[in-house]
C-alpha positions in Angstrom: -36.9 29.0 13.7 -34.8 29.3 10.6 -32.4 32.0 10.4 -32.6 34.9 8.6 -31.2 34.8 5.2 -27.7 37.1 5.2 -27.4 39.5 2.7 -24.9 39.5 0.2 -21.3 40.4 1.2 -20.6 44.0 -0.3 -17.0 45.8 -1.1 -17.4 49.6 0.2 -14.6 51.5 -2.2 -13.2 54.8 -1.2 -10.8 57.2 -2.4 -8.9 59.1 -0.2 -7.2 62.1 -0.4 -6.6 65.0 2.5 -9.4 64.3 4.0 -7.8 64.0 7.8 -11.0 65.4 9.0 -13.6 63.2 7.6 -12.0 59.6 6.9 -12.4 58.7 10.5 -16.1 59.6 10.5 -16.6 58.2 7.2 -15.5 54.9 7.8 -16.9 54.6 10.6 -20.5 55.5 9.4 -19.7 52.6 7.0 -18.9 50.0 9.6 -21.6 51.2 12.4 -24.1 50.2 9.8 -26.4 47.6 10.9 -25.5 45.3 7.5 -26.3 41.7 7.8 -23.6 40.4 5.3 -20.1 40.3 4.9 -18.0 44.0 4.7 -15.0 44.9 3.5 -13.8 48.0 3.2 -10.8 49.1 1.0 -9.0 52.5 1.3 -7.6 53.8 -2.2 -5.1 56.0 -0.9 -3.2 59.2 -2.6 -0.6 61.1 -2.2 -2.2 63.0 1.0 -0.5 66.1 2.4 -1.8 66.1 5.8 -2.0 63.2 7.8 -4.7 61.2 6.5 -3.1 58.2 5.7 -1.9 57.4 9.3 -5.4 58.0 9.7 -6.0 55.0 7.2 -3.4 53.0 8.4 -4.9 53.0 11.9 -8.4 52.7 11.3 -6.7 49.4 9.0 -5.0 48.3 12.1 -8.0 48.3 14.2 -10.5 46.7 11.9 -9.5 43.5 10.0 -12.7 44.6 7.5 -10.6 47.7 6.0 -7.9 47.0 3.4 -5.1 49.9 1.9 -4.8 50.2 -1.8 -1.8 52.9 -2.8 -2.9 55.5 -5.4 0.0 57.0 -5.9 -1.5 59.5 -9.0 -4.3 60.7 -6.6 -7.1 60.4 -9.0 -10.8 59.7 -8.2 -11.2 57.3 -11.0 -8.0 55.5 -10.9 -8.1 54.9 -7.1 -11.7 53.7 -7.9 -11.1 51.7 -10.7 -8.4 50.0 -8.7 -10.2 49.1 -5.5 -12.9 47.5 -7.7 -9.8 45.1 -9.0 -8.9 44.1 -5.8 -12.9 44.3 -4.5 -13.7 40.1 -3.5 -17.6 41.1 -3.9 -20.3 41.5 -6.6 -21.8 44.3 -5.2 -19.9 47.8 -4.9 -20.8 50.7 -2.6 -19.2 53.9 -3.3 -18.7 56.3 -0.4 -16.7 59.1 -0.4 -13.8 60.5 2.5 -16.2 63.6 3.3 -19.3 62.0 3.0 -21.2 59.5 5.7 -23.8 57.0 4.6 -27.5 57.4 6.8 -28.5 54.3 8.8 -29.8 51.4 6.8 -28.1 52.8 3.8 -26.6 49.3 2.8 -28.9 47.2 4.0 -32.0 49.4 2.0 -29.5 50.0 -0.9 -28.7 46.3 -1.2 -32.0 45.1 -1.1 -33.3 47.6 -4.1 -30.9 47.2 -6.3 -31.8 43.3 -6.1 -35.3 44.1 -6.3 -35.0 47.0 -9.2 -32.9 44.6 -10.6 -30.6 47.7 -11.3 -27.1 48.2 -12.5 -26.4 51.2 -10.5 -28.7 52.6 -7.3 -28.0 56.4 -5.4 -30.2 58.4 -3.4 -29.9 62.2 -2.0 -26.6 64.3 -1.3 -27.7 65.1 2.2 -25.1 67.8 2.0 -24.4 69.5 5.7 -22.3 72.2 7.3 -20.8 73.7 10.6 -19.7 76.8 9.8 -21.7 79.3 8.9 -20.0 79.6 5.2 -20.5 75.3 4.6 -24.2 75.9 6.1 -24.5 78.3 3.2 -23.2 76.0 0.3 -25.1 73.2 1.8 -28.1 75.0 1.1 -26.9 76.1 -1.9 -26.3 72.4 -2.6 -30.3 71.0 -2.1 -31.7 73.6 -3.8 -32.9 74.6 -7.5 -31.5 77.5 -7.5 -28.3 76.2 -6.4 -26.8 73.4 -8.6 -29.8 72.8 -10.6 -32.9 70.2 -9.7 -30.8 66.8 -9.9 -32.9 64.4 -7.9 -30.3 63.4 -5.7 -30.0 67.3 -4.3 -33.4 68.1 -4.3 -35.7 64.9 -3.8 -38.1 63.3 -5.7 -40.3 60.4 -6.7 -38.3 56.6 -7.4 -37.4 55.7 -10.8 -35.1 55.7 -13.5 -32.5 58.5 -13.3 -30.0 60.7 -15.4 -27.0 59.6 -13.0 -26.5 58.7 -9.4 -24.5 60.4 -6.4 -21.6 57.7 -5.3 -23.5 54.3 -6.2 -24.0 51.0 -5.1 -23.3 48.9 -8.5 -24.3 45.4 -9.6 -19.4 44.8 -10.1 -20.7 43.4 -13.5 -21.9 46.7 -14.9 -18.5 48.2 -13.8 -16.6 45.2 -15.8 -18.8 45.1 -18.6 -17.9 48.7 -19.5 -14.3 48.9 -18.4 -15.2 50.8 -15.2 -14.3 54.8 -14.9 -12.5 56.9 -17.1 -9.5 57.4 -15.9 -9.0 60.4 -18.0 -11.8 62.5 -16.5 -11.8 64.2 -13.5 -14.8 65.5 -12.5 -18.2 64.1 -13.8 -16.9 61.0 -13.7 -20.1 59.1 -12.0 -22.4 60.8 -15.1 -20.2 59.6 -17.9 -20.1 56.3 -16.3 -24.0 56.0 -15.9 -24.4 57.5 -19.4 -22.1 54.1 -20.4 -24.0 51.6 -18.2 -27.3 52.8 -19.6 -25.9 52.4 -23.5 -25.2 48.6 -22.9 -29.0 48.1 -21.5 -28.3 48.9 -17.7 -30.6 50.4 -15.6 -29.8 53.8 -13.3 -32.2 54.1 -10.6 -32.9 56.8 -7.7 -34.3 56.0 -4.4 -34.8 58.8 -2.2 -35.0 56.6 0.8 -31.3 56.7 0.6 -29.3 59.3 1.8 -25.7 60.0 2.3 -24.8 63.1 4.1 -21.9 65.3 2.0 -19.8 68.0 3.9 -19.2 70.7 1.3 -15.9 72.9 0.7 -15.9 75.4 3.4 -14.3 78.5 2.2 -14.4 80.3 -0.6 -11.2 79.7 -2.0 -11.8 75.8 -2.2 -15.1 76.9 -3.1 -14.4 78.6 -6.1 -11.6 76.0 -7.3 -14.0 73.1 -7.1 -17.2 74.7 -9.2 -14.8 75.9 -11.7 -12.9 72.6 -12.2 -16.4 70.9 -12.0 -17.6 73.5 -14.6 -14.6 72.8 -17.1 -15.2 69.2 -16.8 -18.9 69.6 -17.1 -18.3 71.6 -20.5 -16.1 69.1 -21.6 -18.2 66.0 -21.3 -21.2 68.1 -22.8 -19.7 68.5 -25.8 -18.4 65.2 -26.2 -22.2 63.9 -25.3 -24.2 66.7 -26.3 -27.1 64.1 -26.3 -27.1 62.9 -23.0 -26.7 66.4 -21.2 -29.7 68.1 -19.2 -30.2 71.6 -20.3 -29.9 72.8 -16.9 -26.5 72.5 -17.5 -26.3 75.4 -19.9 -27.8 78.0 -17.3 -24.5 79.2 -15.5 -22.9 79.5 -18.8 -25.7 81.6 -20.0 -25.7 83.6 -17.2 -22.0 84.2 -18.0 -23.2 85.1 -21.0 -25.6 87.4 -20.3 -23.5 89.4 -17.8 -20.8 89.6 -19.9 -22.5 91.0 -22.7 -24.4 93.5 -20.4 -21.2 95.0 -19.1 -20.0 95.4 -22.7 -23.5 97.1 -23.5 -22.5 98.9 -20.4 -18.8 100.1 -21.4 -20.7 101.4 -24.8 -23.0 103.5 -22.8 -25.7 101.9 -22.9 -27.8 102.0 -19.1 -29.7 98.6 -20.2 -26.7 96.7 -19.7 -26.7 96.8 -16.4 -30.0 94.4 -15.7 -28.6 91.2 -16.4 -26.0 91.4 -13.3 -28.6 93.9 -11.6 -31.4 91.1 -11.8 -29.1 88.3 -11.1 -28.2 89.9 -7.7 -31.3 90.7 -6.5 -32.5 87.2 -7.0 -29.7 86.1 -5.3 -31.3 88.7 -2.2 -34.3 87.5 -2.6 -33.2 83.6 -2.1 -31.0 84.6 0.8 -33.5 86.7 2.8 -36.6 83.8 2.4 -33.6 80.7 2.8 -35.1 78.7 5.2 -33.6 77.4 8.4 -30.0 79.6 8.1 -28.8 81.9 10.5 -28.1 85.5 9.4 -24.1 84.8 9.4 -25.3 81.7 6.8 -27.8 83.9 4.9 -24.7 87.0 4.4 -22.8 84.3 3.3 -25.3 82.8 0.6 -24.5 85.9 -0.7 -21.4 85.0 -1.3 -21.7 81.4 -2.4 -24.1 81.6 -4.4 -22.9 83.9 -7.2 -19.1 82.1 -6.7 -20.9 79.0 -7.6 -22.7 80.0 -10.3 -19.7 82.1 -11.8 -17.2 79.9 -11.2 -19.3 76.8 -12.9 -20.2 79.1 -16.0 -16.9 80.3 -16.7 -15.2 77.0 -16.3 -18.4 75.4 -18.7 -17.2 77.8 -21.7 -13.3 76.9 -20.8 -14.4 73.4 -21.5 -15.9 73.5 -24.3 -14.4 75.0 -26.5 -10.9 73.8 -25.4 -11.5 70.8 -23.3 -10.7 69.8 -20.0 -7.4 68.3 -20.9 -4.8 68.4 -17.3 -7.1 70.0 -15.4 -7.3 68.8 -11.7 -9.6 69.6 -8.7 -7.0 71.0 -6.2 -9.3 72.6 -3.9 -9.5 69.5 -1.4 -5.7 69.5 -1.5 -4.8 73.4 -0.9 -4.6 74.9 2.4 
């Protein structure tokens, strides 16, 4: 019998930065995959607070398949942009320190982008929680109502898509337009689809893919993230006010609409109270009918919810109108 044909050897990059609770299990679900090629995975490290890079440097010492790369700035794209330098491999997987790649991920992943003939493949958020706050956001996270109707939160058919969560790139279509920007922060995966797909590349979904995603947890990290995220997001749309989905407008609007209610309000005018007074009781409504959450989860919807929402909206206006410029996502790095 012949033997089966191996698939192509793969670089899995990963930046890493105080995550001494998920780089363990992320790794891991990286190298317990059943991948018929070569692996090798390589570490971008920052400046970690906690102890996540002994972490590294153990898992490193155990597995000849995991290399260290020092990112002393911390960035996402920079650490990013560097392990693709030092990648050996034409194919790049993208997995992030909280996040933990489903079974058959790479194997699946590899063999679709070959046969899509695709720059850049991702497939769902799967995102997950244990307490009953992250249980909350998760749901938040793969619904509508949440973060919007993105297909890789909510599902949907194959085919060509706006962006992709993480990504498992054709190292070509990184090179050919100069990789990630190092000067954003957040939204970088978008703005580097929306480049790949100028030069002729193709973004595809696959919701046979999934990668499971462990969320912020409390609300403080909570409400730093969606409003750095938000600032960014306003940013980028009004540099590429083309290429942004309208769904990105609704927290802002919602802002909006609040905001100008209370004023109404202030002025005496009753009315101005049914933006923030419908807004809330949709907000009920999604938490008492949320399926499969406890009633600790479903209070606590209540919660996330409008801090998503609020935070993102706010931080969208901040954005753009005076850009993004040194701001930094510090909610994975405070306490």
């Amino acid at each position: 019998m012949p033997a089966a044909k191996k698939a192509p050897a793969i670089s899995v990059i990963i930046p890493v930065l105080n995550e001494q609770n998920h780089l363990a299990a992320a790794v891991n679900s990286v190298l317990s995959q059943k991948y018929s090629g070569d692996i090798e995975v390589l570490l971008a490290l920052g400046p970690s607070r906690d102890n996540t890079n002994q972490i590294a440097a153990e898992l490193a010492k155990a597995d000849k398949r995991i290399r260290l790369i020092d990112n002393p700035r911390g960035l996402t794209t920079v650490g990013l942009n560097e392990a693709v330098r030092q990648s050996k491999h034409s194919i790049i997987v993208r997995i992030d320190a909280h996040s933990e790649p489903a079974a058959g991920y790479l194997e699946n992943g590899v063999r679709i982008l070959l046969d899509k003939k695709a720059d850049l493949l991702g497939g769902i958020m799967d995102a997950k929680g244990t307490s009953a706050f992250q249980k909350a956001v998760a749901w938040a996270y793969t619904s509508r109502f949440g973060i919007g109707g993105a297909k890789f939160h909510v599902g949907g058919d194959e085919g060509e898509a706006e962006s992709a969560y993480l990504g498992i790139f054709q190292k070509s279509a990184l090179e050919r337009v100069g990789g990630y920007d190092e000067t954003i922060v957040r939204g970088e995966d978008w703005d580097l689809a929306q480049r790949i797909k100028k030069t002729g590349g193709l973004v595809w979904f696959s919701p046979e893919l999934k990668v499971t995603y462990w969320p912020r947890g409390t609300w403080s990290k909570l409400s730093k993230q969606f409003l750095s995220t938000g600032i960014w997001r306003g940013d980028l749309t009004r540099r590429n006010a083309s290429g942004a989905s309208l769904r990105y407008w609704i927290p802002p609007v919602l802002v909006g609409a609040v905001a100008m209610g209370f004023y109404w309000l202030a002025a005496g005018q009753w009315f101005g109270i049914l933006p923030a007074a419908v807004y809330l009781l949709g907000v009920a409504f999604l938490a008492s009918t949320a399926q499969n959450l406890s009633l600790k989860s479903r209070v606590a919807l209540l919660i996330a919810l409008p801090t998503m929402h609020f935070s993102w909206g706010i931080g969208f206006w901040r954005g753009y109108f005076f850009s993004a410029f040194g701001i930094v996502d510090k909610s994975r790095v405070s306490k």
